[in-house]
C-alpha angles and dihedrals in degrees: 000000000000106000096213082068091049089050090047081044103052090035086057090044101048089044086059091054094054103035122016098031100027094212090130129048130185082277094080085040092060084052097056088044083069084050112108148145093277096050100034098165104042102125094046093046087051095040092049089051083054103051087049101049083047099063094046086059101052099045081050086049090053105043080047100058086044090074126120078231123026123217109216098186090054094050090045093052082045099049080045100066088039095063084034089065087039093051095048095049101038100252086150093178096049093048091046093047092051083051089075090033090062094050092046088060089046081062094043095223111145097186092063087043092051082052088047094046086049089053098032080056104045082048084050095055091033096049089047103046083054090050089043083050095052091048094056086056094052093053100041077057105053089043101062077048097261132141127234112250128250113248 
């Protein structure tokens, strides 16, 4: 493929991640900015951790909120964590969404956190397939010996 269309391609793609869709703040711009020769691969490497750390996070949400009797502090340090990596790598939408979810446990309403932890869930595996996508881009670019455009 042209890799002037994969650059159109992963500079529309990543647009729609910051402003149309919102599912990446500054936050992910200052990451690639520690992104050089040297460390090619940064941002995967640290998106990847994070996917990772993620879904250990929710499985232990949800294992948390199962039990006969729920613990409100544990999933709030959990939940957390969780908007803290958010926070730290620009995923806007998760840590917004983490965001409801905190004050849901300061109510102590597990119906409402069952409800955060559905939607904190469905942001996580949105918000991933659209950073896998823009991977693959990246890849497809530097393959066909391109450079990633500046944004």
């Amino acid at each position: 493929m042209d890799v002037r269309l994969l650059q159109r391609q992963w500079v529309d793609h990543i647009s729609a991640l910051f402003f149309r869709e919102g599912f990446l703040d500054a936050q992910f711009t200052q990451l690639q900015q520690l992104q050089d020769a040297s460390t090619p691969d940064f941002v995967v490497e640290v998106v990847t951790l994070y996917f990772e750390d993620a879904d250990r996070l929710l499985n232990n949400l949800w294992n948390t909120l199962s039990q006969p009797v729920v613990d409100f502090k544990k999933v709030d340090a959990q939940v957390h964590q969780l908007k803290g990596s958010s926070a730290s790598i620009g995923a806007q939408r998760v840590k917004n969404t983490c965001v409801c979810f905190i004050n849901c446990c300061e109510e102590g309403d597990l119906e409402a956190c069952f409800g955060c932890l559905h939607r904190l869930k469905l942001e996580f595996t949105q918000w991933k397939s659209k950073l896998e996508a823009l991977f693959r881009i990246e890849q497809q670019i530097v393959a066909a010996g391109g450079s990633l455009p500046m944004i």
